[in-house]
N, C-alpha and C positions, 0 to 999 in steps of 0.2 A: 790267258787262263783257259784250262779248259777241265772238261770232266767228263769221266768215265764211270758206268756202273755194273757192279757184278750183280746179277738176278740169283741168289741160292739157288741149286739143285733140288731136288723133288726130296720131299720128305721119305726116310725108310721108318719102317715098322722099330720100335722099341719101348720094350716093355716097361721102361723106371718114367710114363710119360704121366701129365698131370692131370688127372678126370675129376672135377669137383666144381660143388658152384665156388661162386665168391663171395670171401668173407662180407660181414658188412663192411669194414674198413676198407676192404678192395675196393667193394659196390660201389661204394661213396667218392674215390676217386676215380673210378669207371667212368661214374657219371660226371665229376667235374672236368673228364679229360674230352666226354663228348662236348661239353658246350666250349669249352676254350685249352688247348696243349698245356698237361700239365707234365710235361717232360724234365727228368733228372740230367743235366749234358756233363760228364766229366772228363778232361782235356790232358794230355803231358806232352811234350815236344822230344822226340828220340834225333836223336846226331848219329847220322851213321847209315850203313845201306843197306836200306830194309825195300825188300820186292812187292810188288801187289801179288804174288801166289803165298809169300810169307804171311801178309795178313788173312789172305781168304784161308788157308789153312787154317790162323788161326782162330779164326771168326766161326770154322766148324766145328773145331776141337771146345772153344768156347761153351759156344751151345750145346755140346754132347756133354759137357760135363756138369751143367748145369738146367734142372728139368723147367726152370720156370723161364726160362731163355728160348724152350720149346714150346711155346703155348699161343692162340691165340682166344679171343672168347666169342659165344654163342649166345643169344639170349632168345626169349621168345619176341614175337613181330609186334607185341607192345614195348619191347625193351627192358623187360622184367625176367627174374631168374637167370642173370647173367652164369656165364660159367665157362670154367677153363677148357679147351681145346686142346688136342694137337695142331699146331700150325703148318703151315703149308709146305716150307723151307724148312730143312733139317741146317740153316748156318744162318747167323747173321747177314741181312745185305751191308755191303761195302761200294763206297762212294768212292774216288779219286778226285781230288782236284789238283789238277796242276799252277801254282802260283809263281810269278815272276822270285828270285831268288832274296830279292830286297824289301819283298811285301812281306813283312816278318810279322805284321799283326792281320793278316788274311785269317787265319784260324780264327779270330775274335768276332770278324764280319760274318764268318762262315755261322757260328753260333748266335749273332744276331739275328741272323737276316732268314734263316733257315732252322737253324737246329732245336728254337726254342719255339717257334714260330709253324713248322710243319707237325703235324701230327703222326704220331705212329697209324699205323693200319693193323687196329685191334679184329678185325674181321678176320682178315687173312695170316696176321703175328708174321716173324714173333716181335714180341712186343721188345726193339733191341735195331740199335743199327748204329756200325761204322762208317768215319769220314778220316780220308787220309786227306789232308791239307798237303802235299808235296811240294819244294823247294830246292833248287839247286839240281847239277847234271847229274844223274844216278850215275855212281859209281866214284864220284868227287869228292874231295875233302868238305864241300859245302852241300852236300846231301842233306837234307833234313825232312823231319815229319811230323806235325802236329796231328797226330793223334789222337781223334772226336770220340768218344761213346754215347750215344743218347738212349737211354730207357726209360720206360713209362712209371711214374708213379707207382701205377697199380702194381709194382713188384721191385719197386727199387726206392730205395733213398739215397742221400748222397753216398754214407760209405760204403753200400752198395755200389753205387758210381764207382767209385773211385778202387774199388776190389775188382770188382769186374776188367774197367779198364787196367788195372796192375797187369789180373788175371790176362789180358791178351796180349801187353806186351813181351810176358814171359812165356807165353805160346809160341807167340810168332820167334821171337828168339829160339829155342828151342827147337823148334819147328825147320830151321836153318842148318842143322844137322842133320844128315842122311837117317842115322841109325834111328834119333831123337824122332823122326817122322812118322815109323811105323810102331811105334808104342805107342798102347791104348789108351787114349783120354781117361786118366777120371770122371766117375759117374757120380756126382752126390747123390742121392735119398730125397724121394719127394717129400716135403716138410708141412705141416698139418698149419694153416693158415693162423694170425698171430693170436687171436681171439681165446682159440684151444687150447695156447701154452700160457695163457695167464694163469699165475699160482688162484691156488687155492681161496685164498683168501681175500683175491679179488670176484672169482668166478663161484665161491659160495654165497655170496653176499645174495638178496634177490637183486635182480635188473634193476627194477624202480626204486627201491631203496638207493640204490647209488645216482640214479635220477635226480631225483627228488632233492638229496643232501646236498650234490654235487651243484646243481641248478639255486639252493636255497643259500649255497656257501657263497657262492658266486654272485647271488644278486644284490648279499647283503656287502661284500666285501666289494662290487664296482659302485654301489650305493654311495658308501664315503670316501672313497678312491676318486668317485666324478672325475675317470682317466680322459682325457684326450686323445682320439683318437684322428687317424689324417684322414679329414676327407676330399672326397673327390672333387679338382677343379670342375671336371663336366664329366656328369653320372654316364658310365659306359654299361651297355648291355651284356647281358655275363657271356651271349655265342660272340663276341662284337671283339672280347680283349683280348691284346696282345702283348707279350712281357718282352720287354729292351733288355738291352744289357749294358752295366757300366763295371769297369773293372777298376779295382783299386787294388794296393800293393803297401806294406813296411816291409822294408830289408832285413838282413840278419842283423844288422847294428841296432835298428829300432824296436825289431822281435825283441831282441834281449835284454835292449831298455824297458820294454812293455812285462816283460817276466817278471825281470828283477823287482821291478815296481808293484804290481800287483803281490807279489808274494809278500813285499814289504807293509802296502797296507791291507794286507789279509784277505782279498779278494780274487777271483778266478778271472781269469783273460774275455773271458766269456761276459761275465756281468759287466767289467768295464768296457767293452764293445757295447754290449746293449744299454749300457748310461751314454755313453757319446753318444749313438743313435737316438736317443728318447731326447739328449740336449738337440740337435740336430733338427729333429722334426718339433721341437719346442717354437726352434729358431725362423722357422718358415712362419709360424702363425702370428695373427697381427696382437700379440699382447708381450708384454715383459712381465706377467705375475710367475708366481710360485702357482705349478702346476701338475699333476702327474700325465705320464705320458704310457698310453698301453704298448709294451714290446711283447712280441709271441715267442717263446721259444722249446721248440721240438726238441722232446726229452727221449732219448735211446735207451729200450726197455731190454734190448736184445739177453742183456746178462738179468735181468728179473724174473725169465721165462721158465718154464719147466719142460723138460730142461730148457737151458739156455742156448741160444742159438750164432754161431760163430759170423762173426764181422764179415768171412768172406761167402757166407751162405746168402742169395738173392732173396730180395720179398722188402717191406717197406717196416722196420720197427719203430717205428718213431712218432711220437705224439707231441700236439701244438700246447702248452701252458701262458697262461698270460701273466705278466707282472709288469704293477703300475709304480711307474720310477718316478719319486720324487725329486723334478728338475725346479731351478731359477736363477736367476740372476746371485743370489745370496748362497746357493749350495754348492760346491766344489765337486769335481766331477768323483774324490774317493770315497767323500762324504753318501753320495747318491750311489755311486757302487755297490757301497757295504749292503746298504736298504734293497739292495737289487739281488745281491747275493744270499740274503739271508730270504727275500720271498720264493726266489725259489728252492734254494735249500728244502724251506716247509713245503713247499708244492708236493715235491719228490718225496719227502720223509712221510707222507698222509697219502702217499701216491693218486695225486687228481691225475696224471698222465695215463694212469693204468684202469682206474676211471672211467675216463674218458673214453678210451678203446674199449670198454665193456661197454658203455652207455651207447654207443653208435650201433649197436643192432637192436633199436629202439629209434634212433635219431635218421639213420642214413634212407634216401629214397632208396624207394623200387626200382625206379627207372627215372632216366631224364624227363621225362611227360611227369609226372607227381616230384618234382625235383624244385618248384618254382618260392614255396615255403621256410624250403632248407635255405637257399639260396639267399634268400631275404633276410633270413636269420645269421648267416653269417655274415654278412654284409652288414648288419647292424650290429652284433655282438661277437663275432666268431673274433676266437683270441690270435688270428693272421694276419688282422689289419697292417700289420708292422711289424713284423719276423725276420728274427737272426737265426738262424741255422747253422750249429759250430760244430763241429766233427772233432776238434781239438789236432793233435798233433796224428799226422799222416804219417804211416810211415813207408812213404812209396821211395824204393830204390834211386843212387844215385848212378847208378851202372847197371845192365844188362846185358850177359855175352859182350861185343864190341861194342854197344851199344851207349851214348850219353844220355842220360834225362835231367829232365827240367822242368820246372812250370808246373808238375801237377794239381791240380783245383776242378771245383766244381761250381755251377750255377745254380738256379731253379727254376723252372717255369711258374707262374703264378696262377692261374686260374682263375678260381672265383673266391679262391682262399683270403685277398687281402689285395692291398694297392703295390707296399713295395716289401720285397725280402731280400738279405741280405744274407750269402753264406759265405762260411770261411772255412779253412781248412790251414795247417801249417805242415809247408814239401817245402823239401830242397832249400831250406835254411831261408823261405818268407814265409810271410804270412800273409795268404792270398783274400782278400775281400769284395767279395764281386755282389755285386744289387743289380736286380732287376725289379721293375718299375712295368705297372700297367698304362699303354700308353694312351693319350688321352684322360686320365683319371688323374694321374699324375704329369705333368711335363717335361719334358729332355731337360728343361731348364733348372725346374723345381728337382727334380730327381738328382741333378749334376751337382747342385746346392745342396743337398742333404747327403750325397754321399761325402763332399769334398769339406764341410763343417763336422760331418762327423770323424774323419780321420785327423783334422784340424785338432778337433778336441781333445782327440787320445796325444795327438802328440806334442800340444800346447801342455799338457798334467804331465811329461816325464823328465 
């Protein structure tokens, strides 16, 4: 195995570039990404012969057409007043790995061992970088490319991820054509951070009043909830954690056992993933009672905004809610669904998501040095102790140009957000479900065991 790396070209002057501080809700992951990578990775496997000058092309045409792809940040020497930059490199860096032709889950190691694990270099940006996994003799019928994208939180969520990475396989495709080559990238529009496009009626409200309600709703509803949440085998320091990755998979036969099924008893795919999980981490703790279990789940505000801001537009829309699932030995996993489905149904209809994203320019530190309070606070009450993150149905291509795809999904970096998170996404006829796990806080063991009981339990109820 070996590996090759392209260094981007010097950055040129242009004018649609991003000068602004960061939102609070950037700040706030700014700062969770100094203490521990809180990196977005989304993956597809392309069949077919794609060159390394195809993807560096693409990787520039990428970030030309997208301004928050160009940026990196700036703060003052206390680490306060963060704020966007022009980055160094006018193109994504690209990574090559060469892998023996039979190492078909290299990509997955690549994403363990590195891509969740290394930190972007927000100094210098931009905050964005490709890995080609490579397979097979170029120019073979066994050519293959697992195809990496990894960006920073502060400007990405999964279906960011997973846009973006679309976004370059249909570059670089493209890109494979002479005439295709010298047409000008699309430029999108620098976009006013998520804060400023909350309607009205969250952003008239005062600050503190959505505080105060927000903090009083909350205290009084985990008061009688007394959720459960997982805690740490051996407490790890928030610069100290490192997020694993486990991958899990249902086929198209079991997807459409899981459809059919929820539609029958009236619940979204979504809520019966987060009841199996809640069963799952039930099932680790040493009791057999009726108990509720906290699951986090990030709510996509992007179509709530003024205006509303397109799936394939870069930046993070997405907000944590908690809902405390009543599990036991006596509740059937539709039963506990429904209860699941209808708390956050009300989450959303009262908008605590939108909420919440107002309340953080009030909650989020200054800087990682006054960041030790916040820190502590989620870690005892933050609703990511245990998060599912669903993106729902993908719709990333089964073909490009000569091109096969496959596999497309995403991960999450963890941070200081919570022990373990699981996301999902549904490409290319599965449904992908991947958890990563802070290690040491949780165990390879314990982790293997909640993911492998909670797919158990989606497909022991169909």
């Amino acid at each position: 195995m070996t590996e090759t790396t392209t260094r981007p070209t010097t950055t040129r002057a242009n004018p649609r570039r991003i000068r602004r501080r960061l939102s609070p809700m950037e700040r706030w992951y700014w700062v969770c990404d100094q203490l521990s990578p809180l990196n977005v990775v989304a993956r597809v496997r392309v069949e077919g012969a794609c060159t390394r000058d195809d993807l560096a092309r693409a990787c520039a045409r990428l970030a030309e057409e997208h301004p928050l792809l160009r940026v990196a940040i700036d703060a003052d020497p206390d680490g306060s007043h963060p704020c966007f930059v022009g980055a160094r490199h006018d193109r994504l860096p690209l990574r090559t790995v060469c892998a023996d032709r039979l190492d078909v889950d290299r990509w997955e190691r690549e994403v363990d061992d590195v891509e969740l694990v290394e930190p972007l270099d927000w100094r210098s940006g931009p905050l964005a970088r490709v890995v080609d996994v490579a397979r097979g003799a170029p120019g073979s019928a066994e050519e293959t490319h697992d195809l990496i994208l990894t960006v920073s939180h502060v400007i990405a969520d999964g279906t960011t991820a997973l846009a973006l990475l679309r976004g370059l396989v249909e570059l670089a495709a493209t890109g494979r054509s002479r005439a295709a080559a010298v047409e000008p990238a699309r430029t999108r529009a620098p976009l006013p951070p998520p804060e400023e496009l909350l309607p009205r009626r969250i952003n008239g409200v005062p600050r503190t009043a959505h505080l105060v309600a927000s903090v009083v709703a909350d205290r009084i509803t985990t008061a009688v909830a007394r959720p459960r949440r997982l805690a740490p085998v051996t407490p790890v320091a928030p610069e100290r954690r490192r997020s694993r990755l486990i991958r899990r998979e249902l086929d198209a036969e079991q997807l459409a056992r899981l459809t059919d099924r929820c539609r029958a008893e009236g619940v979204t795919v979504h809520s019966a993933l987060a009841t199996a999980m809640a069963v799952a981490v039930a099932s680790v703790e040493p009791t057999a009672k009726t108990l509720r279990v906290s699951i986090g789940s990030p709510v996509d505000f992007r179509a709530e905004l003024v205006p509303p801001v397109e799936p394939g537009d870069a930046g993070a829309y997405v907000a944590t809610v908690p809902s405390y699932i009543r599990v036991g030995p006596a509740i059937d996993l539709w039963t506990a669904a429904r209860g699941a489905f209808r708390t956050l149904k009300r989450s959303r209809r009262f908008h605590h998501h939108l909420a919440l994203v107002s309340m953080l320019r009030l909650l989020s530190p200054r800087s990682v040095g006054e960041s030790a309070k916040a820190v502590a606070m989620v870690d005892r009450v933050g609703p990511g102790n245990v998060c599912l993150s669903n993106v729902g149905r993908y719709a990333f291509p089964d073909r490009v140009g000569g091109w096969r795809l496959s596999g497309a999904q995403f991960a999450a970096g963890i941070s200081i957000s919570g022990y373990l998170v699981a996301t999902v996404n549904t490409s290319h006829d599965s449904l992908h479900w991947n958890f990563t796990y802070v290690d040491g806080a949780v165990t390879g063991e314990r982790a293997e065991l909640i993911a492998d009981r909670a797919l158990w339990t989606v497909l022991a109820a169909l």
